[in-house]
N, C-alpha and C positions, 0 to 999 in steps of 0.2 A: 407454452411453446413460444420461440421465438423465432422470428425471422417468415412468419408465416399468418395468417386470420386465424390461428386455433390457439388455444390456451396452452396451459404445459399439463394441464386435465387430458389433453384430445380433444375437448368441446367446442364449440363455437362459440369467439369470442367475442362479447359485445363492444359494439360502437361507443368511444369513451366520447364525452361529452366537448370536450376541450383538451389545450396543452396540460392543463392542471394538472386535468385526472388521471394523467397517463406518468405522473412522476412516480419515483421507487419509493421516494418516502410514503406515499399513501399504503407499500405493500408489505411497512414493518409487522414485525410476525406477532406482535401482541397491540391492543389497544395503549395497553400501559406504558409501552415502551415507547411506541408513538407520542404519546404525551410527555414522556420525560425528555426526548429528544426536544419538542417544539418549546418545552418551558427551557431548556439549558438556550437554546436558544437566542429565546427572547428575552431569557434573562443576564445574559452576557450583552447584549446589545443597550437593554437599559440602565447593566452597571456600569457600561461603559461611558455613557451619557453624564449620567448621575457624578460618578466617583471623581471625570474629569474635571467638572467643576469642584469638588469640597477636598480633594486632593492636593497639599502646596506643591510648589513649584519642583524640578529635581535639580538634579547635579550638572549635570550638563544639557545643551538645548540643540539646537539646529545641528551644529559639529558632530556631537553625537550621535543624533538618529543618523548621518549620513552616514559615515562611520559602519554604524551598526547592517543596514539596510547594504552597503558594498559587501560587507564582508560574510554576509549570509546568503546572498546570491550570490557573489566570486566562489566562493567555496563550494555551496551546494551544484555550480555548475560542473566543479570538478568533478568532485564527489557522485556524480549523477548515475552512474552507470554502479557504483558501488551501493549507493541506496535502495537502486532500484532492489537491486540482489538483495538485501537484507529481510530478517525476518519480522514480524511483530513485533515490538518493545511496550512496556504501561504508556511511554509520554507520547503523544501526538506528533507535537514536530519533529520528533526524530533527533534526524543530525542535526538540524536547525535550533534544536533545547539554549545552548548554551549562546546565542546570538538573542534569542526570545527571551530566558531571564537576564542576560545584562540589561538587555529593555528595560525589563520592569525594574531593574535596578536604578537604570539611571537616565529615563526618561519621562515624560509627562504619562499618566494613565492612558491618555490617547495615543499620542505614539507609540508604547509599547504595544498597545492594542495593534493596531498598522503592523507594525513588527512580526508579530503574531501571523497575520491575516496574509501577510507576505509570505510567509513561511510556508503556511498551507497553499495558498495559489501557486507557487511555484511547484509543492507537490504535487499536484494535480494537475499543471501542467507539462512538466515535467520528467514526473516519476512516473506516477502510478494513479490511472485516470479508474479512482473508486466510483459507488455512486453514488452524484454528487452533495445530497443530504448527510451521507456519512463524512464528508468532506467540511462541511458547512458548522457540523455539529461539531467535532474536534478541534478547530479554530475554535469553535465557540465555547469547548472545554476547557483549550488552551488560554485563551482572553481572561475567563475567569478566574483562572489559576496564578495569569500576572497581577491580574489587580488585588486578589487576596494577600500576594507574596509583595503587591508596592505599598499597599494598605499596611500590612504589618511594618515594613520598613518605614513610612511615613509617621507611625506612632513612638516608632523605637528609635530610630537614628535622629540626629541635629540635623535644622533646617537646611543645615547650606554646609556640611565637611569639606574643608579641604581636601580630605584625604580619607584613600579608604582603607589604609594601614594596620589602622590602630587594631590591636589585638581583640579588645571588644568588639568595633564592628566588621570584623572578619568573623567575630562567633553570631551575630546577628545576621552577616551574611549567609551565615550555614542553616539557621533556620529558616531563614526567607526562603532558600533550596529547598529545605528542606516541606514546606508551605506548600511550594510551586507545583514540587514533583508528586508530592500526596494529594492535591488538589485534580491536576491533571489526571492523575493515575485511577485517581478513584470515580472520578465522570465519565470517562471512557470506560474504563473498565467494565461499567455497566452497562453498555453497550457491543462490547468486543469480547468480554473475558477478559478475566485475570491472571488463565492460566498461561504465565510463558518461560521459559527458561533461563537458568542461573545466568548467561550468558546476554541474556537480554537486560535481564535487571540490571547485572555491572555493566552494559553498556550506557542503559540512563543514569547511575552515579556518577558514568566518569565525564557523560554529556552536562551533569549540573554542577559539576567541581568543575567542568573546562569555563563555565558561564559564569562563577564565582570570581576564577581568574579572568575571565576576560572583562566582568565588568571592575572589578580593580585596575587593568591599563588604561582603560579609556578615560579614567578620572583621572589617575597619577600616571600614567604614563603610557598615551599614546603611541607610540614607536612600537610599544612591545605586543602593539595587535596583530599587525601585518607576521610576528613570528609564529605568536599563538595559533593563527589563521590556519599559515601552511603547517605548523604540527600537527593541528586537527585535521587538515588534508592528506599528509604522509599517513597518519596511523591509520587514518578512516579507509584510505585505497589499500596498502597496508593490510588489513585485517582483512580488508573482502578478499585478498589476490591469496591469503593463508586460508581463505577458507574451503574445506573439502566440497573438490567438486560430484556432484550425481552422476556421474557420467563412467564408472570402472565398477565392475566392469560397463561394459560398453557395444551399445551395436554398434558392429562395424561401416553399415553405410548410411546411418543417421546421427550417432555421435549418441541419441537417448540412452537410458537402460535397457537391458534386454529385459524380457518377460520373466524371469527367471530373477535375476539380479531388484527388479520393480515389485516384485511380491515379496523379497527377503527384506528390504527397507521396508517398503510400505508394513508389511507389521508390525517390526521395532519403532516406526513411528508412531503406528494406530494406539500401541498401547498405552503411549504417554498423554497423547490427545482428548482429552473427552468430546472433542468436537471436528471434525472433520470430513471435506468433502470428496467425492473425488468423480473425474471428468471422464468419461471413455469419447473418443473421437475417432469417427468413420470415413475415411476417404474416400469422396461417391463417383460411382466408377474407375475404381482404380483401373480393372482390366482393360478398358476402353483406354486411359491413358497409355497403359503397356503396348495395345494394339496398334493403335494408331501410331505410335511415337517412339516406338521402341521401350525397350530396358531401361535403357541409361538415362533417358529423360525420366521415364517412372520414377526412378531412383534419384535423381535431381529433385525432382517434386518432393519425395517424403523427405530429402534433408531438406528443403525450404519450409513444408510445415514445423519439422523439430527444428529448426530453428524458430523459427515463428511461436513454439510454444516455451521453449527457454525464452528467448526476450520479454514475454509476457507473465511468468511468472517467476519466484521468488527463488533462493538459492536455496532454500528448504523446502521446496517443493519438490517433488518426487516426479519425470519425467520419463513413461519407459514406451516402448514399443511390441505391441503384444503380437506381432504377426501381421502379414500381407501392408493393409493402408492402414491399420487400426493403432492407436495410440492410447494410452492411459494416463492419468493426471491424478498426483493424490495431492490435496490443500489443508496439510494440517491445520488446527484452529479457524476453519472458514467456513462459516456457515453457508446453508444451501443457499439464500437469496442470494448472496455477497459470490459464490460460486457462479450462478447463476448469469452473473453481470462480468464474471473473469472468462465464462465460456462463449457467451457472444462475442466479446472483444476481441477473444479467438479467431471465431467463425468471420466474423472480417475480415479480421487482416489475414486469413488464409487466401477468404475469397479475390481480397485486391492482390494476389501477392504473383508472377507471373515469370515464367521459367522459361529463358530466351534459348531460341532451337537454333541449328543452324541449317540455314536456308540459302537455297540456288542464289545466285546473282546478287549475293548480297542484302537482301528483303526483308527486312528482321519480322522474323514470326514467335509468337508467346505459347506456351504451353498455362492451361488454367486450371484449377484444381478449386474444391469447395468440401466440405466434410460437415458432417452430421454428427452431432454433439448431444451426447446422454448427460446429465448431473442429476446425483446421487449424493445424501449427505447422513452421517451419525449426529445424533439418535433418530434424525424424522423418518428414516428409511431402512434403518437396521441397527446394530451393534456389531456386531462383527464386521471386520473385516473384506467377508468374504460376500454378506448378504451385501453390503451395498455397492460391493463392484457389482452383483449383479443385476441390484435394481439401475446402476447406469445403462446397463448392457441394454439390459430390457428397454430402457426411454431410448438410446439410440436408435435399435431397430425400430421403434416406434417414430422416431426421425426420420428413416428410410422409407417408410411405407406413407407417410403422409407428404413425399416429395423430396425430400433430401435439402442438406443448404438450412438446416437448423437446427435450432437448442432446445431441447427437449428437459423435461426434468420430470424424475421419476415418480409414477402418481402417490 
C-alpha cells in the first residue's frame, strides 16, 4: 500500500533503514532480473570510459555535438505532448533515436554517450516520470547500443571521410542502424517485453532511417538539418493528432469511456496483451462533495480527475468511468510494479488538484478531492479479464477501509 505505514499486503510495514532501501529498484520482481539491470548498468558506464579512450577520433567535433544536442531538445520540446501520448516501442529513446544514432555516427563515444543520457533526462523530465532505475537502465541500454553501432563504424569506415555519400558507406550506415536498434531492442526488451505492435516497430525503422539521414547532413550538409528537424516535428504531432482517440463513445460529463464502451475495448485489448495491468479508482467522499457543494461542482471534480488521468497516461491506454466517483484504468503491456508507480502518480496529482467555487464577495474558495486506488495486474492476479478487474476492485475497497487517500495492490 502506498501513501500510508501499511504495505500493499495490509501489514505493517517495517521501518526502512535509510534513503537506499526505500528505492524501487530494490523491489524488482526476480533476483535475476535485479542483477541484469545493475550489470547493464555498470556495464555501459565502464564501456563508456573504456571505448572513449581506444576509440579514433570522429567526423565532426564541438559543432557537431551542438548541433545534435539543439535539435533533440528543440524537437522533443515540440513533440512533448505527442510523446507523452505514445505507446511502448523496442528502442528507448523514442523520438530522440534518430538524434542518438547520428551521435554515434558522428561523435566521440563520450558525446554520443551525453547525447544519449540527454535524451532520457529530458524523458523523465519531461515526458513521463517512470521509476527511476527504469530510467537509468534504458539510457544505460541506449549508451550501449551507441558504442557497439560507433564501434563497428570505427572498424569499417576511413579515419576521417569527407563524405558520407558514398554508396558504400550508406550501406555501412544501414548496418550500424541496424547494430543500434537490435542492441537497444534486445536489452530492454528483457526488461519491458518484446511484445508490441506492427505499428510500434515501423515507428523505430522510420526513427533509425530518420538518424541515418540526419547524420549524413550534419557531415555533408548542415542546412538540411534544421529541415529534417521540423519534418520529424510535422509527422511526429501529425501521427499523434491521426491517432484514434478513447474517448467515443463517451461519457458525457467526463469526456472518459463509459462503462460500457471500457469493457468492449478493454477486451480487444486484453487479448493481444500478455501482460497487462489495470487501476480501479475511488472518489472518497464523493457524496459529501455532492452535499456540501452542490451537483455541478461534484461534476467539475470528476472532469478534473479525468482529466488528470488522460494527462497521466498513454493514448493506448483505456480510460473509462464505471459509475458514481469510480474510474477504471487498463495498461496494456504494464506490469504491476510499473502500474503501481502510474497509480500513485495519480493519487497525487488528484490530491494537489483543486476546483475553484464561486464564492460571496469575491473570496476565492477551492473544492478538494482524493481517491483510493486498487492495481491489479495479468498473470500475478488473474488471466481473465474479468478476474483482475476484480482483484482491483477488491484492493480499492481495501483502500477505503484502511483510511482512504491511497494505492493499494491486489494481495
Amino acid at each position: 500500500m502506498v501513501g500510508d505505514p501499511a504495505t500493499a499486503g495490509g501489514g505493517p510495514r517495517r521501518r526502512s533503514p535509510g534513503v537506499v532501501a526505500n528505492w524501487a529498484l530494490w523491489r524488482v520482481r526476480t533476483r535475476a532480473l535485479l542483477a541484469f539491470v545493475l550489470c547493464v548498468d555498470v556495464l555501459a558506464l565502464a564501456a563508456t570510459v573504456l571505448v572513449a579512450v581506444l576509440l579514433p577520433r570522429p567526423l565532426t567535433g564541438v559543432t557537431g555535438f551542438a548541433v545534435l544536442v539543439a535539435g533533440l531538445l528543440g524537437c522533443a520540446e515540440l513533440c512533448r505532448s505527442a510523446e507523452r501520448e505514445r505507446g511502448e516501442t523496442l528502442l528507448g529513446p523514442g523520438f530522440g533515436t534518430p538524434w542518438v544514432f547520428a551521435g554515434a555516427v558522428v561523435l566521440p563515444p563520450a558525446p554520443a554517450v551525453v547525447l544519449a543520457v540527454v535524451s532520457g533526462a529530458h524523458g523523465w523530465l519531461r515526458v513521463r516520470r517512470r521509476p527511476l532505475y527504469r530510467q537509468v537502465f534504458e539510457v544505460a541500454a541506449t549508451a550501449l547500443a551507441v558504442l557497439l553501432a560507433g564501434g563497428f563504424l570505427a572498424a569499417t569506415v576511413p579515419m576521417h571521410p569527407s563524405s558520407l555519400g558514398d554508396l558504400r558507406l550508406m550501406g555501412l550506415l544501414v548496418v550500424a542502424a541496424l547494430v543500434f536498434a537490435g542492441a537497444d531492442a534486445a536489452i530492454t526488451g528483457a526488461v519491458r517485453g518484446y511484445r508490441v505492435g506492427i505499428s510500434a516497430v515501423l515507428f523505430d525503422v522510420a526513427m533509425a532511417a530518420l538518424g541515418i539521414a540526419l547524420a549524413w547532413a550534419v557531415v555533408d550538409s548542415p542546412l538540411i538539418v534544421p529541415l529534417l528537424a521540423a519534418a520529424l516535428v510535422v509527422l511526429h504531432r501529425g501521427s499523434a493528432a491521426a491517432r484514434p482517440k478513447a474517448g467515443s463513445p463517451a461519457d458525457a460529463g467526463t469526456g472518459a469511456l463509459t462503462a460500457s464502451a471500457w469493457w468492449d475495448a478493454a477486451r480487444v485489448s486484453a487479448v493481444s496483451a500478455p501482460v497487462f495491468s489495470v487501476l480501479v479508482l475511488d472518489l472518497d467522499r464523493f457524496g459529501e462533495v455532492n452535499d456540501h457543494h452542490g451537483r455541478s461542482v461534484g461534476d467539475a471534480v470528476l472532469r478534473a480527475i479525468a482529466g488528470a488521468l488522460r494527462d497521466e497516461v498513454r493514448s493506448g491506454d483505456l480510460v473509462g468511468r464505471s459509475g458514481g466517483g469510480e474510474f477504471a484504468v487498463l495498461l496494456p503491456g504494464t506490469s504491476r510494479f510499473d502500474a503501481l508507480a502510474i497509480a500513485e502518480r495519480i493519487r497525487l496529482r488528484v490530491a494537489s488538484t483543486a476546483v475553484a467555487l464561486k464564492a460571496p464577495y469575491g473570496s476565492p474558495q477551492f473544492a478538494w478531492a482524493t481517491v483510493s486506488v486498487g492495481v491489479a495486474a495479468r498473470p500475478a492476479d488473474g488471466d481473465a479479464l474479468a478476474a483482475v478487474f476484480g482483484a482491483a476492485a477488491k484492493a480499492v475497497r481495501r483502500a477505503k477501509s484502511a483510511g482512504r487517500n491511497r494505492t493499494v495492490c491486489a494481495e
